[in-house]
C-alpha positions as CSV (number, residue, x, y, z in Angstrom):
1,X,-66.5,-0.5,-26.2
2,X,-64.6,-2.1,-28.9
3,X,-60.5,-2.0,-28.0
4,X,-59.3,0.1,-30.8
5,X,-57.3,3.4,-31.2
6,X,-60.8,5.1,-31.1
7,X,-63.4,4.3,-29.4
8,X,-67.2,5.8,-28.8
9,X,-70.6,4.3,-27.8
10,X,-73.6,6.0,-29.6
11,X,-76.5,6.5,-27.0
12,X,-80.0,5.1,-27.9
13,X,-81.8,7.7,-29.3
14,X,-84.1,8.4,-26.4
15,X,-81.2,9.1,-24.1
16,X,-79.5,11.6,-26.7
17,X,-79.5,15.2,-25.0
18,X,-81.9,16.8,-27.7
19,X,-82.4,20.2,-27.9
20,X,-86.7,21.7,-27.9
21,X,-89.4,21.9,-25.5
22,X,-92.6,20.5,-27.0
23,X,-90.8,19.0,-29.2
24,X,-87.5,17.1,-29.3
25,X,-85.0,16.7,-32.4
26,X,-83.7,14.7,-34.3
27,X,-80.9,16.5,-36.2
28,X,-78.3,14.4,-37.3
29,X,-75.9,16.2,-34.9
30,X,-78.0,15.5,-31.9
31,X,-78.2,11.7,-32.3
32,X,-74.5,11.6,-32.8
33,X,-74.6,11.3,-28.7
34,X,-72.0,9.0,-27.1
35,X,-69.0,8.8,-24.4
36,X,-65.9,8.3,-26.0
37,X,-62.1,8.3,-25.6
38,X,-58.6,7.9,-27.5
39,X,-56.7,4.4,-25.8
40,X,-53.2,5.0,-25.7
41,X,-51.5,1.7,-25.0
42,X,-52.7,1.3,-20.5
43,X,-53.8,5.3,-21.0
44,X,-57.3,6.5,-21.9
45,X,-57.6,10.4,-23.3
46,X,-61.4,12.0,-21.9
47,X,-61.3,9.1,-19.4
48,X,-62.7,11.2,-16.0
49,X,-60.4,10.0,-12.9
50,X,-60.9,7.7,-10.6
51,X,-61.1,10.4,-7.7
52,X,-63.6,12.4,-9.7
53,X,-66.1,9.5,-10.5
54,X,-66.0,9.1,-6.4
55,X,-66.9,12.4,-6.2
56,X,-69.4,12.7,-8.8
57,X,-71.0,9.0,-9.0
58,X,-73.2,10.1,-11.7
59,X,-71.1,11.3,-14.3
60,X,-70.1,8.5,-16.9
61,X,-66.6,7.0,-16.9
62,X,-65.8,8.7,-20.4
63,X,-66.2,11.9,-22.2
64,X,-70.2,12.3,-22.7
65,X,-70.5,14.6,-26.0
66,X,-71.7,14.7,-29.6
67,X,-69.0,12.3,-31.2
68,X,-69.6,14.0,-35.0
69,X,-67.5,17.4,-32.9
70,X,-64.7,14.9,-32.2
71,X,-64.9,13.8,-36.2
72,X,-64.8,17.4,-37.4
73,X,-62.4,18.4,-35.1
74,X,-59.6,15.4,-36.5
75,X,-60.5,15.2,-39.8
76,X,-59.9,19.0,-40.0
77,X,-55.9,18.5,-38.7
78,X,-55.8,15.3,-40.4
79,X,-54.5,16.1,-43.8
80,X,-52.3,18.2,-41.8
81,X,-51.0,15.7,-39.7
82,X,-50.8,13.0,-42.9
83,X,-48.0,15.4,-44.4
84,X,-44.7,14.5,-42.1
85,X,-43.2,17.2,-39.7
86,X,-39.0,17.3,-40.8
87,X,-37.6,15.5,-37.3
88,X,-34.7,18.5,-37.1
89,X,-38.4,20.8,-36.3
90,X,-40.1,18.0,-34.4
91,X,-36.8,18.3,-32.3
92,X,-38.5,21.9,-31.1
93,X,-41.0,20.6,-29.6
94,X,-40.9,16.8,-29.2
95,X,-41.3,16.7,-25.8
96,X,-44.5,18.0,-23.6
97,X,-41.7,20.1,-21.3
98,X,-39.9,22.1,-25.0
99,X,-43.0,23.0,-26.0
100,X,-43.8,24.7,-22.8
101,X,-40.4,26.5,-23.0
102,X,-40.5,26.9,-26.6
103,X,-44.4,28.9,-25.6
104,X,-42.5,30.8,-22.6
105,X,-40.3,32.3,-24.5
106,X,-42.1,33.4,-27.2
107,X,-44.1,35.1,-25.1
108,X,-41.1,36.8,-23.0
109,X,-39.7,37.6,-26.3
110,X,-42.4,39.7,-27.6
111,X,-43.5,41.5,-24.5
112,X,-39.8,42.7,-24.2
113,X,-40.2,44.5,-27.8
114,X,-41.6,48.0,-27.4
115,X,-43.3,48.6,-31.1
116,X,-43.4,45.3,-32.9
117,X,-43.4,45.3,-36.6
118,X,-45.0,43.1,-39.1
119,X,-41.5,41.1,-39.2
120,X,-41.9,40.4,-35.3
121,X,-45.3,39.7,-36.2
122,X,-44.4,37.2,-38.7
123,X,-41.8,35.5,-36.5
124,X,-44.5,35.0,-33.6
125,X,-47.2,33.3,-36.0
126,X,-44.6,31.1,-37.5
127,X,-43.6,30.1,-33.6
128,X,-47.1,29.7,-32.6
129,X,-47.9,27.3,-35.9
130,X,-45.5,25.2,-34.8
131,X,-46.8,24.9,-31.3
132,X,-50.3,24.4,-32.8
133,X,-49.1,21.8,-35.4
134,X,-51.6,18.8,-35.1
135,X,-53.2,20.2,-31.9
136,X,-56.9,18.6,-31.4
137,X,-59.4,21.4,-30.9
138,X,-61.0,20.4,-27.4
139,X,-62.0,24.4,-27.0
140,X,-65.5,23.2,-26.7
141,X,-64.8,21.1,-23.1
142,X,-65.2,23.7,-19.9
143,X,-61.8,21.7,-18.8
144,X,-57.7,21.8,-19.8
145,X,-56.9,19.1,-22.4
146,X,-54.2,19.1,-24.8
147,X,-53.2,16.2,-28.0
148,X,-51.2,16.2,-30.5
149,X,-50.6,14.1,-33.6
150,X,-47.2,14.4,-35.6
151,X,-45.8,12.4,-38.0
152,X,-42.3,11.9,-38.6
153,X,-41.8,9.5,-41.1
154,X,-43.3,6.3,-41.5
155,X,-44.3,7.3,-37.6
156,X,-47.2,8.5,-36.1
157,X,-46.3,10.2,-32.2
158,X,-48.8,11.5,-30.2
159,X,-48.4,14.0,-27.3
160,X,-50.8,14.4,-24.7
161,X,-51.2,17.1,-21.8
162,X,-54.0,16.2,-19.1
163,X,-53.2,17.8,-16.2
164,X,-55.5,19.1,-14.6
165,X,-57.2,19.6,-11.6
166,X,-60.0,20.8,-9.6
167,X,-59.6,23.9,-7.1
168,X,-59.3,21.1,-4.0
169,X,-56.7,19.4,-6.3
170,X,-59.1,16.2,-7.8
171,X,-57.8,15.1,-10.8
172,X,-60.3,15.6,-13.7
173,X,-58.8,12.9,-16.2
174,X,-57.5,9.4,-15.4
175,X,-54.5,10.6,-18.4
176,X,-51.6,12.6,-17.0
177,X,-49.1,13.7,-19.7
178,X,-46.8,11.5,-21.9
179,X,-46.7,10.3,-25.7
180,X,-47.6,7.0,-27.7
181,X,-46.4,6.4,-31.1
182,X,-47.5,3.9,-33.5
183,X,-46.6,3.3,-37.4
184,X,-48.7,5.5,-39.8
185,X,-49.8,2.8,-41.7
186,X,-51.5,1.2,-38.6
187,X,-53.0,5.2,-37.9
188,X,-54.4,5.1,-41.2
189,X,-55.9,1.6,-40.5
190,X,-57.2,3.2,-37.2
191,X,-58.6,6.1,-39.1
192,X,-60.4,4.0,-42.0
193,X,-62.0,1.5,-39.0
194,X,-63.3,4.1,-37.4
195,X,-65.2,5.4,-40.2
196,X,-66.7,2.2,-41.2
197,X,-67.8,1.9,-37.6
198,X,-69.0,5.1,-36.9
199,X,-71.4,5.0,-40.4
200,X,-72.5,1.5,-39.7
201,X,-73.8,2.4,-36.2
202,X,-75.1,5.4,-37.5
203,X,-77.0,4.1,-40.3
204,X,-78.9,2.0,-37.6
205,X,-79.3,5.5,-35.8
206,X,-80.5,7.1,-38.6
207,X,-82.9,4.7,-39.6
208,X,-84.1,4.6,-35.8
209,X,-84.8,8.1,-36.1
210,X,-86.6,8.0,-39.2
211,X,-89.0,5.4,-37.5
212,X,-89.5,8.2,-34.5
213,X,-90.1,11.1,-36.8
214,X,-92.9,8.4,-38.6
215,X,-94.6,7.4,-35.3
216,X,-93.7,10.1,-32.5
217,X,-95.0,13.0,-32.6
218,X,-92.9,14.5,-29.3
219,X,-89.8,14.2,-32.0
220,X,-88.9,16.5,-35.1
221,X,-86.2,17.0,-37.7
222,X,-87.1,20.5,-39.0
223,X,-89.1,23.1,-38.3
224,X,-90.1,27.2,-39.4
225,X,-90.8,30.1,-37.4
226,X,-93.8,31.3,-39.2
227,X,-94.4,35.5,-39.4
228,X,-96.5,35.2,-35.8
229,X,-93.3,33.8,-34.7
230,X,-95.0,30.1,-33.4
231,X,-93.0,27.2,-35.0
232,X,-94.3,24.7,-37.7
233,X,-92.7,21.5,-38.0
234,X,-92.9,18.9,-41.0
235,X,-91.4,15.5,-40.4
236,X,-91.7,14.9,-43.8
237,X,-89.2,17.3,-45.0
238,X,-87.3,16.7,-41.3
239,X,-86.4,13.3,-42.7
240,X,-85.6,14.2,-46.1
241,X,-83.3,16.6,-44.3
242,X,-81.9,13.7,-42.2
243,X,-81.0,11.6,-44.6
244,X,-79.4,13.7,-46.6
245,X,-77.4,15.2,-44.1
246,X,-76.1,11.8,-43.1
247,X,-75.0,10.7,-46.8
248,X,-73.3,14.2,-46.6
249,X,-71.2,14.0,-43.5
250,X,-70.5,10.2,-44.8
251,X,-68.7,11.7,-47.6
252,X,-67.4,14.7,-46.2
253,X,-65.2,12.4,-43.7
254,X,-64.5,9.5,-46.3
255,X,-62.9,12.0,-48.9
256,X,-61.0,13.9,-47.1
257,X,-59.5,10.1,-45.8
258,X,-59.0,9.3,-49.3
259,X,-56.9,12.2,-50.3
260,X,-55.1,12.0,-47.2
261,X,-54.0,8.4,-48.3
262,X,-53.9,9.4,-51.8
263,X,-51.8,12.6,-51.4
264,X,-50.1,13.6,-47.5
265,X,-47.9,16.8,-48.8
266,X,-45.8,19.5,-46.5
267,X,-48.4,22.4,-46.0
268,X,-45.5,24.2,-44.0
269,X,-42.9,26.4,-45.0
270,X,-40.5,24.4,-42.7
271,X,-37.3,26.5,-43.0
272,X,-38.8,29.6,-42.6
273,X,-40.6,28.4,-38.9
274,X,-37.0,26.9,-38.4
275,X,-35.3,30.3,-38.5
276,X,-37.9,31.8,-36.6
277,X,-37.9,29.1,-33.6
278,X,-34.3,30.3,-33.6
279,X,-34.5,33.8,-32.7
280,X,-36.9,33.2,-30.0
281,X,-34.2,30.4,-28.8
282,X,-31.3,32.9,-28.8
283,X,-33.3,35.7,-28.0
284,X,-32.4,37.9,-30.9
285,X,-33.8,41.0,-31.8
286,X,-35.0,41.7,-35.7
């Protein structure tokens, strides 16, 4: 895999995990199949352990998943992330072992309130914002991981949280916990090569799936349920569909990098968050 910030290796096509019976497909999310990681520096995120790879010699070394979920997933926090975090807030939560204490409390502080009101309410979700600020969604994994991107500054920090384990205490991931930081203008470089990348590998995918759908048919890109419920497929229109879907997601993910570079504004109400971190510090009542 190349050594870069981001990293992925699209499956050929006939070891993607497709979805049918009689027939296999070839949606554009499907052939998006790879392993992948982030490389921090000497640490690799969604890199499996050591320990575990003994234990389960056939799982791959890396993350094994549709890499387009990883795309959605950042590109929805990126614009997010893009707009710097003031460092007096970043201070909150800069380190893995605040945030757990920052998360503790909050949630000592409102069990101890008997009726809550809207204004506890408010002070919670302004809390829990913070703790979510540039979180990667990784709900769809059946194991713990937690990373963050902030920027502070001309700074890009990110926080990562892999501990964890197996009930006879094998570590899952090769990662522990820690944080790398790199300039943003270097992210953003990271960012725009993984797009042109990603879209030049999968224009080859793309056009090898076309191919399939022309000359296989134990592959398909669309189908219908007809009214006696059996299914009709038509690669013709399956490949109309694919193609379009691909110039789609291609400019889905290259605009929103091109107003993130064009435009990176606070999306936060930062003062009121930092008054509301503060009564959960100092454990006042409102």
């Amino acid at each position: 895999m190349p050594m870069s910030l981001f990293n992925y290796k699209l499956k050929p096509i006939e070891q993607c995990a497709l979805p049918g019976d009689k027939k296999k497909s070839l949606a554009w999310f499907w052939i998006t199949d790879s392993e992948y990681y982030i490389e921090l520096g000497e640490v690799k995120l969604f890199e499996n352990s050591c320990e575990s790879i003994k234990k389960y010699p056939n799982q791959p070394q890396y993350l094994d998943y549709q890499y387009v979920r990883f795309l959605e997933d950042f590109f929805d926090i990126l614009p997010s992330v893009a707009a710097p975090i003031p460092p007096e807030i970043f201070h909150y939560i800069d380190t893995i072992d605040k945030k757990e204490r920052l998360a503790e409390k909050l949630s000592s502080w409102y069990d101890s309130i008997d009726n809550p009101t809207e204004e506890h309410g408010a002070i919670e979700t302004d809390v829990l914002e913070l703790l979510w600020e540039g979180n990667l969604d990784t709900g769809f994994l059946s194991v713990c991981s937690q990373c963050w991107f902030y920027r502070i500054d001309d700074t890009i920090k990110i926080q990562y949280d892999f501990r964890e384990f197996e009930e006879d205490g094998t570590p899952i991931w090769s990662a522990t916990s820690g944080e790398y930081e790199l300039p943003w203008h270097v992210f953003v470089d990271e960012v725009e090569d993984l797009l042109v990348r990603f879209f030049r590998d999968m224009d080859k995918q793309v056009e090898n799936a076309v191919a399939l759908l022309e000359s296989d048919k134990n592959y398909t890109a669309y189908e219908t349920v007809e009214k006696d419920g059996s299914l009709k497929y038509d690669n013709k229109l399956g490949i109309e569909s694919l193609l379009k879907e691909h110039n789609e997601r291609k400019n889905q993910f290259w605009n929103v990098l091109n107003e993130v570079k064009r435009n990176a504004q606070p999306s936060e109400n930062w003062s009121k968050i930092k008054s509301s971190v503060e009564i959960i510090l100092t454990e006042k009542r409102s």
